[in-house]
C-alpha angles and dihedrals in degrees: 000000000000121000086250091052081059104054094049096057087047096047083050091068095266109140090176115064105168109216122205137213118180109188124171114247112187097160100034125079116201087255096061096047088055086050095051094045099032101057098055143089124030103301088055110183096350120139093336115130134192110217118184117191109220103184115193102357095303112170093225125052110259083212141025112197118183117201108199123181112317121211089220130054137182106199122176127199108180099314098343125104125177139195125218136186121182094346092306122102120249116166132020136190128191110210142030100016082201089059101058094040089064093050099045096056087054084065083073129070109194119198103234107208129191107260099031123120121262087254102039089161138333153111113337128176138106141268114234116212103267087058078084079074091065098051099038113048095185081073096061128228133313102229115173134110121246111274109258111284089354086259084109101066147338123272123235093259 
């Protein structure tokens, strides 16, 4: 993609241009490049995933994607969701966190290019076992804070 590319599709409303790098990587398995990136710096192995994509029962991944430390973070505990943005909290809602995820992730207009793979960019994370309360009522809420500093336990997403 050009410069100019670029700008167009910024200039159209889109506020998510994937860009993308393909590199050969004859001695590196997608396993070792998460390793390498995401064990440095100072948030060293904190929230940084590795997602491989396996279509129709292939023996090797279609996709790596490596998640490394966002700057920002939407975290739920019960009703609560938080947004946080370099470790400070910017935004809160009190009710369904699946709710507000959805709407959150309208605030975004991804230009969608031919070639691309199905998931070019987005949200990733992960659901914890009590999300299933939110989907299903006849399980009741899931009413509790979020454990001080969060180093006490996980949220729910």
């Amino acid at each position: 993609m050009t410069e100019i590319e670029f700008k167009a599709l910024a200039a159209e409303g889109y506020n998510r241009i994937p860009l993308v790098a393909e590199t050969y990587a004859d001695l590196d398995t997608p396993l070792g490049i998460y390793l390498k990136l995401a064990h440095a710096g100072p948030l060293a192995g904190r929230m940084t995933c590795l997602m491989e994509s396996v279509v129709g029962g292939e023996r090797f991944g279609r996709y790596s994607f490596i998640g490394l430390p966002a700057r920002t973070v939407i975290r739920a505990s019960g009703t609560l969701t938080e947004v946080l943005h370099d470790g400070k909290v910017v935004e809160t809602h009190a009710g369904d966190p699946l709710a507000f995820i959805e709407q959150y992730q309208a605030r975004f207009k991804v230009a969608l290019r031919p070639g691309m793979p199905r998931f070019c960019g987005g949200l990733a994370g992960y659901f914890g076992y009590d999300t299933v309360r939110h989907i299903e009522p006849c399980l009741g809420p899931a009413i509790k804070p979020f454990p001080a500093g969060m180093e006490g336990g996980t949220p729910d997403l």
